[in-house]
DOPA-83534 format. One record per residue (C-alpha): x, y, z. Coordinates in nm, 3 decimals. Layout:
+---------+---------+---------+
!       x !       y !       z !
+---------+---------+---------+
!       X !       Y !       Z !
...
+---------+---------+---------+
# end
This chain:
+---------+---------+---------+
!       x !       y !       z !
+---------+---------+---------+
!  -3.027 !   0.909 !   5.823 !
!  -2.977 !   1.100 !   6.142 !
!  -2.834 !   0.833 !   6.446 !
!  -2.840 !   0.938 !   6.816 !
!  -2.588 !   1.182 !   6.895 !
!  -2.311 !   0.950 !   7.085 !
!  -2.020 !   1.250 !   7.066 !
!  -2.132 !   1.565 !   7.379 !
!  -2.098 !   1.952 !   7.137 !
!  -2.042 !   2.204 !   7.356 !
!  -2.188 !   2.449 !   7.156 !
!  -2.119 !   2.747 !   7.251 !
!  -1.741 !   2.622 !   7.231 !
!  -1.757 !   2.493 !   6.859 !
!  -1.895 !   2.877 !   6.741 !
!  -1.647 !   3.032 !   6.910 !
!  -1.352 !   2.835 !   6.747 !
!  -1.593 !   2.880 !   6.334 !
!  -1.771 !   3.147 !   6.181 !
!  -1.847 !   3.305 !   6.532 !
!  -1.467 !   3.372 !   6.648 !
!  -1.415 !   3.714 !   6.844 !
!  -1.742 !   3.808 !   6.839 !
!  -1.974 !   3.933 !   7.130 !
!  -2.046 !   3.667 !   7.384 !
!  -2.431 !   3.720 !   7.380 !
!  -2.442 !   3.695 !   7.007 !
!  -2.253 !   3.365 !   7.044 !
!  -2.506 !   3.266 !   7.293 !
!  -2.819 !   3.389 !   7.068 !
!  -2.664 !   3.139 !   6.793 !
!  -2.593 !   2.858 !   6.982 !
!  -2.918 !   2.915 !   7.140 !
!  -3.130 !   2.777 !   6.841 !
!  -2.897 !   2.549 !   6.674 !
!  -3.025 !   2.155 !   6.668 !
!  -2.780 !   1.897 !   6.655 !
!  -2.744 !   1.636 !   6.411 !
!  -2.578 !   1.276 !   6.458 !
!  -2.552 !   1.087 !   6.080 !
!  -2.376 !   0.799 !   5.960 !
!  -2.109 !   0.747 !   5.698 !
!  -2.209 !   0.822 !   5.354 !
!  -2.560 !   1.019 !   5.481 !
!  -2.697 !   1.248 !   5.212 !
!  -2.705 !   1.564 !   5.381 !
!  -2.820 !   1.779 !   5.044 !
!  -2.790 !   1.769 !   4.687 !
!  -2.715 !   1.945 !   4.382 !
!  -3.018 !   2.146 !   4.311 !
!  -3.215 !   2.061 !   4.628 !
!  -3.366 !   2.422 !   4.771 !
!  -3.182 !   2.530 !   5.100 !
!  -3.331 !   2.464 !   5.421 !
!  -3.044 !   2.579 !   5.631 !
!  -2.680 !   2.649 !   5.706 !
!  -2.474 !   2.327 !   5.914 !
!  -2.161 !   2.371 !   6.083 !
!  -1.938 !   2.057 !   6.167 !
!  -1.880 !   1.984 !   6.506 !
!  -1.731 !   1.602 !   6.458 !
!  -1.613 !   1.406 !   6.169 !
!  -1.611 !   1.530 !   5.768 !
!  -1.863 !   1.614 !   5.484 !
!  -1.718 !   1.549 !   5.130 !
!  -1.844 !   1.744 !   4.862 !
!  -1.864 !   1.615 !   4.545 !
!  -2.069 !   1.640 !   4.145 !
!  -2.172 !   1.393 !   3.912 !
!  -2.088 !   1.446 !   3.586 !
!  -2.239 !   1.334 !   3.269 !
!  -2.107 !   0.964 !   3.281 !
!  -2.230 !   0.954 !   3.651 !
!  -1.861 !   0.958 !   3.801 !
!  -1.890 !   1.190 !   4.112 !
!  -1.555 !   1.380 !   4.161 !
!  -1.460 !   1.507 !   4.526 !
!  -1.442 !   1.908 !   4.520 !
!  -1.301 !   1.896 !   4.851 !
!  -1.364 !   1.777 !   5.236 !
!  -1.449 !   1.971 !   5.502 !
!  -1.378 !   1.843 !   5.897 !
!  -1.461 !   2.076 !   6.225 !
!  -1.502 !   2.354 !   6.307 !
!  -1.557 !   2.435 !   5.948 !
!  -1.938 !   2.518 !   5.828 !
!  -2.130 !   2.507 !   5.492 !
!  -2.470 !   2.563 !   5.285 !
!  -2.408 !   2.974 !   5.340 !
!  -2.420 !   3.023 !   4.975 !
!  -2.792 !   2.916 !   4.883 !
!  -2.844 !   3.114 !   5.234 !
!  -2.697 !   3.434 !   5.071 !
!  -2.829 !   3.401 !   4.723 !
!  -3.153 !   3.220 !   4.715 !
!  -3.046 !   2.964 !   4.453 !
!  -3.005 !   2.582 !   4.484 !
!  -2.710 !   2.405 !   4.625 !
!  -2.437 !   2.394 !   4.419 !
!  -2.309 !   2.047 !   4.532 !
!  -2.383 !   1.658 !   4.690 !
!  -2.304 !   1.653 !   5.010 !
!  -2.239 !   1.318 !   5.235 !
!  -2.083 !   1.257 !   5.546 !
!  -1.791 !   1.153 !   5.527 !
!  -1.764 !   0.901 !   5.840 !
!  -2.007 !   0.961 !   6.185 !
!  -2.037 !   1.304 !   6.192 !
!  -2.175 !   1.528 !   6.406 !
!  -2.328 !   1.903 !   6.293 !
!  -2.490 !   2.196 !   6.457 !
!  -2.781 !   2.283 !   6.238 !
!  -2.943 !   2.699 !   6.184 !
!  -3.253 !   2.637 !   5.998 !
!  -3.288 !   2.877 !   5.717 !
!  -3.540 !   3.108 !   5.882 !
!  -3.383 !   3.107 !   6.222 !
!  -3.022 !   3.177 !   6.087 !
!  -3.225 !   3.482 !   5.848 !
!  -3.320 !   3.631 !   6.176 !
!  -2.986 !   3.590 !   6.337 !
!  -2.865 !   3.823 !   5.997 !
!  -3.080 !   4.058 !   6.062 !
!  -3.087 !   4.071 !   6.460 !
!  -2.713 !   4.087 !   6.439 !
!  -2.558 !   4.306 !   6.069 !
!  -2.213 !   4.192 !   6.213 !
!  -2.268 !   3.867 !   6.122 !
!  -2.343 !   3.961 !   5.743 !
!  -2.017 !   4.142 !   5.785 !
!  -1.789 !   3.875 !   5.879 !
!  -2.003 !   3.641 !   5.609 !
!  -1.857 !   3.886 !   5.344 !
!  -1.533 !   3.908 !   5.455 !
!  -1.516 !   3.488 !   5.451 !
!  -1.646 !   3.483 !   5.089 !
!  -1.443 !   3.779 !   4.927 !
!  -1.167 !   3.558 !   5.084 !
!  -1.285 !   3.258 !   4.883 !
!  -1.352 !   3.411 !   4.588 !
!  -0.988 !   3.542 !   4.591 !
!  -0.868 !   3.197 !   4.646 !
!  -1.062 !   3.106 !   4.353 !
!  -0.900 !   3.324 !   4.108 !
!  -0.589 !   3.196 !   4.279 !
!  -0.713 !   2.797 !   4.188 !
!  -0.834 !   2.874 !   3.847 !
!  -0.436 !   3.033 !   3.769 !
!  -0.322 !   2.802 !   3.898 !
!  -0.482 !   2.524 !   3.698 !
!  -0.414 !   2.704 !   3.386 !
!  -0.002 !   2.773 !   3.455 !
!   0.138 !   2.540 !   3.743 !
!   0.257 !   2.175 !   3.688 !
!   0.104 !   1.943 !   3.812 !
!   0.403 !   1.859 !   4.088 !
!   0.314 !   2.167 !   4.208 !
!  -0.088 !   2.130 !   4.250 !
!  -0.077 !   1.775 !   4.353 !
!   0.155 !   1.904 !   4.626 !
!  -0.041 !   2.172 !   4.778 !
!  -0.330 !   1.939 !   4.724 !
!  -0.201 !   1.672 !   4.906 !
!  -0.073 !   1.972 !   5.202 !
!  -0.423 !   2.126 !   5.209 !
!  -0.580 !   1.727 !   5.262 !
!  -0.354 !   1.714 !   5.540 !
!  -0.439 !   2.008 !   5.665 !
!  -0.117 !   2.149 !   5.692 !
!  -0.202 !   2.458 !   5.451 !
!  -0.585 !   2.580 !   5.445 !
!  -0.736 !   2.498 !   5.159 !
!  -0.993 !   2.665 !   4.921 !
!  -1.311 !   2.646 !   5.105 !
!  -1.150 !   2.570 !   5.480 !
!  -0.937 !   2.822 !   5.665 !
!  -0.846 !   2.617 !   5.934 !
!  -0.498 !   2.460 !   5.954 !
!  -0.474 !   2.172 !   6.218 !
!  -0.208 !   1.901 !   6.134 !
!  -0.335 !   1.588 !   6.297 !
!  -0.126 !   1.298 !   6.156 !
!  -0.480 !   1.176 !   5.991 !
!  -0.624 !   0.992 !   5.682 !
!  -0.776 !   1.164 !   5.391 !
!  -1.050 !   0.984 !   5.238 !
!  -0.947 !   1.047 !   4.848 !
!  -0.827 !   0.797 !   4.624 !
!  -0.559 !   0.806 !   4.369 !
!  -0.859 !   0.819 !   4.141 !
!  -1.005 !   1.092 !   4.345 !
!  -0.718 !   1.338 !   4.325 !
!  -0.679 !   1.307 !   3.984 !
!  -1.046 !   1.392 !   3.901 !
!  -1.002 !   1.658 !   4.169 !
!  -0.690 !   1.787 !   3.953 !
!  -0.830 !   1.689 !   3.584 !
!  -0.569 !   1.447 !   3.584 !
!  -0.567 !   1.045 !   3.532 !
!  -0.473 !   0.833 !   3.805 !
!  -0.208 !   0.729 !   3.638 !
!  -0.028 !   1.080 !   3.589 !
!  -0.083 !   1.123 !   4.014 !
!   0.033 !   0.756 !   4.107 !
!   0.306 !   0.799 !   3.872 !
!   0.483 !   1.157 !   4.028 !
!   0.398 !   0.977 !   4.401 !
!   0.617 !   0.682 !   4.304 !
!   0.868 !   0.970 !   4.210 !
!   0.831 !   1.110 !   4.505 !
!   0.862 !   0.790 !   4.715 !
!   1.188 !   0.738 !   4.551 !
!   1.286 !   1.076 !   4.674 !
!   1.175 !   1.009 !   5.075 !
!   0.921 !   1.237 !   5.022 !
!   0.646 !   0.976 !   5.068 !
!   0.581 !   0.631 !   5.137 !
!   0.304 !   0.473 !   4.918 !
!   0.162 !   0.153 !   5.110 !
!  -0.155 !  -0.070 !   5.125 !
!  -0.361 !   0.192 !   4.911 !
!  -0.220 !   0.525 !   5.123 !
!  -0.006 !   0.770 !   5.084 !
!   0.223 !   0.890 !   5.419 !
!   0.403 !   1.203 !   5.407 !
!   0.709 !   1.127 !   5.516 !
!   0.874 !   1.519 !   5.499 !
!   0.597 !   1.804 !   5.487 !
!   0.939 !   2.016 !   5.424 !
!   1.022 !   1.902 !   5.122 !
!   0.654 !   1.878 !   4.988 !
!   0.664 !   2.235 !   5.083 !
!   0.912 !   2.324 !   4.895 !
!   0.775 !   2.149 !   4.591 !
!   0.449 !   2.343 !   4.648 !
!   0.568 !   2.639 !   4.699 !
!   0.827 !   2.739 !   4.569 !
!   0.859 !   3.067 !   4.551 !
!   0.794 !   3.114 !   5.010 !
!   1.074 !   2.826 !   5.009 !
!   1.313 !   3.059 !   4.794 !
!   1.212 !   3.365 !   5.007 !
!   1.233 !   3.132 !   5.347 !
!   1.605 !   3.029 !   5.233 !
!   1.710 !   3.382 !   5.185 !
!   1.588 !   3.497 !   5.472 !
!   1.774 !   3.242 !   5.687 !
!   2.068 !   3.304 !   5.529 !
!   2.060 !   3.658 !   5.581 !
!   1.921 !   3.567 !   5.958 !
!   2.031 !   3.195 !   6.049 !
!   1.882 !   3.242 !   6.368 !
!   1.570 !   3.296 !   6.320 !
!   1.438 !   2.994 !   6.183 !
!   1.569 !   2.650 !   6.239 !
!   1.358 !   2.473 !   5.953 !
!   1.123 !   2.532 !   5.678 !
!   0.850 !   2.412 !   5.936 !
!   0.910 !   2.697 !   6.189 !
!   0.899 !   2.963 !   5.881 !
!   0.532 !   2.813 !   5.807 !
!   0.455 !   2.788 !   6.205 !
!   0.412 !   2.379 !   6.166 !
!   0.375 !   2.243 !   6.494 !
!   0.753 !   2.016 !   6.557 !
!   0.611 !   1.632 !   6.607 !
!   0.312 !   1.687 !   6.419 !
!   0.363 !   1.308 !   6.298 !
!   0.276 !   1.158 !   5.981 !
!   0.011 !   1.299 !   5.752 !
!  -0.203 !   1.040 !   5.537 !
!  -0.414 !   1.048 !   5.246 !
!  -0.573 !   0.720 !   5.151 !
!  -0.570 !   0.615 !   4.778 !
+---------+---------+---------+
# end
């Protein structure tokens, strides 16, 4: 259900900062040119698994969660996207039907390329296939890197960088972008263990581990990260062994684990609601 559009997109803006970054100013122009805008409420269908494709959105306020039913009609949370991130390129690309539900997640606010005009823009501009390529060979490598990782790491370590990727503190699978805002994740306990193909009661039990540690603070149904550093470490491992021998060997380089992984100092309290 679209709703009138209450939050001003500068468009041209909002391309610059996604999928149209360093590129020519008239082809930025061209694309904003013939984008609509779409205002929709919280929980707003915006396409389904199987529907065709009728066009490629990018998010200019707000969050889309993406989710799939399965068999018992439980739908599990693949992941949630907030601005400037964009979707719906894949059905674009190969002709098929989406592979995914998608709902807004909270107002939200998208710029919308209908599938013929954003065909034209492909073929008016080749660049823009090649940056589209670039973006999905990088997805598809994170992929590979998600499906190891489900088969080999414990779960401390995948709830971990799950719970750093909701914050937005590391990008996640399908969004590059990596701005710590102190904000709420819409996943439940339940959630993350269906995103993880764990039960809720393996997650809720390592988080009450981890609240006992500092790490956390479970309240009220939410979970507040309390010290991204030490999540970090339990993430990755490996970049926190490499980030303590390189301050040893150069103390003055880096004054925290934060500064090694460029997080902004006072970035304030990241939560993810369970």
């Amino acid at each position: 259900m679209n709703i009138p559009v209450k939050v001003p997109v500068d468009k041209l803006a909002l391309l610059r900062e996604s999928w149209l970054a360093d590129l020519r100013e008239d082809v930025v122009e061209e694309v904003a040119a013939c984008a609509s805008v779409r205002a929709v409420e919280d929980g707003t269908l915006l396409h389904a698994r199987g529907d065709a494709c009728d066009g490629f959105y990018t998010i200019a306020y707000g969050a889309v969660r993406f989710t799939r039913t399965t068999a018992d009609g439980h739908a599990t949370t693949i992941a949630v996207l907030e601005q400037p991130n964009w979707f719906g390129e894949i059905s674009l690309f190969d002709g098929l039907p989406r592979t995914h539900d998608a709902h807004a997640a909270g107002p939200t606010v998208l710029l919308f390329h209908a599938k013929t005009d954003f065909k034209r823009l492909l073929t008016r501009y080749p660049v823009i296939y090649e940056r589209f390529a670039r973006m999905l060979s990088l997805r598809l490598r994170a992929t590979f890197d998600l499906v190891e990782e489900a088969a080999v790491a414990p779960l401390t370590q995948r709830l971990a960088r799950r719970l750093l990727e909701l914050a937005q503190l590391e990008p996640s699978l399908m969004s590059a972008a990596t701005i710590p805002r102190g904000r709420e994740v819409p996943l439940t306990q339940e959630e993350l263990g269906h995103l993880l193909g764990k039960s809720r009661q393996s997650i809720a039990k390592l988080l009450r581990l981890w609240e006992q540690d500092g790490i956390v603070q479970t309240k009220y149904g939410r979970v507040f990260i309390e010290r991204p550093d030490a999540l970090t470490r339990l993430a990755y491992p490996e970049r926190a062994a490499c980030g303590d021998a390189r301050t040893a060997a150069e103390p003055s380089d880096f004054d925290s684990l934060e500064a090694a992984l460029q997080i902004p100092p006072g970035a304030g309290r990241h939560k993810v609601s369970t």
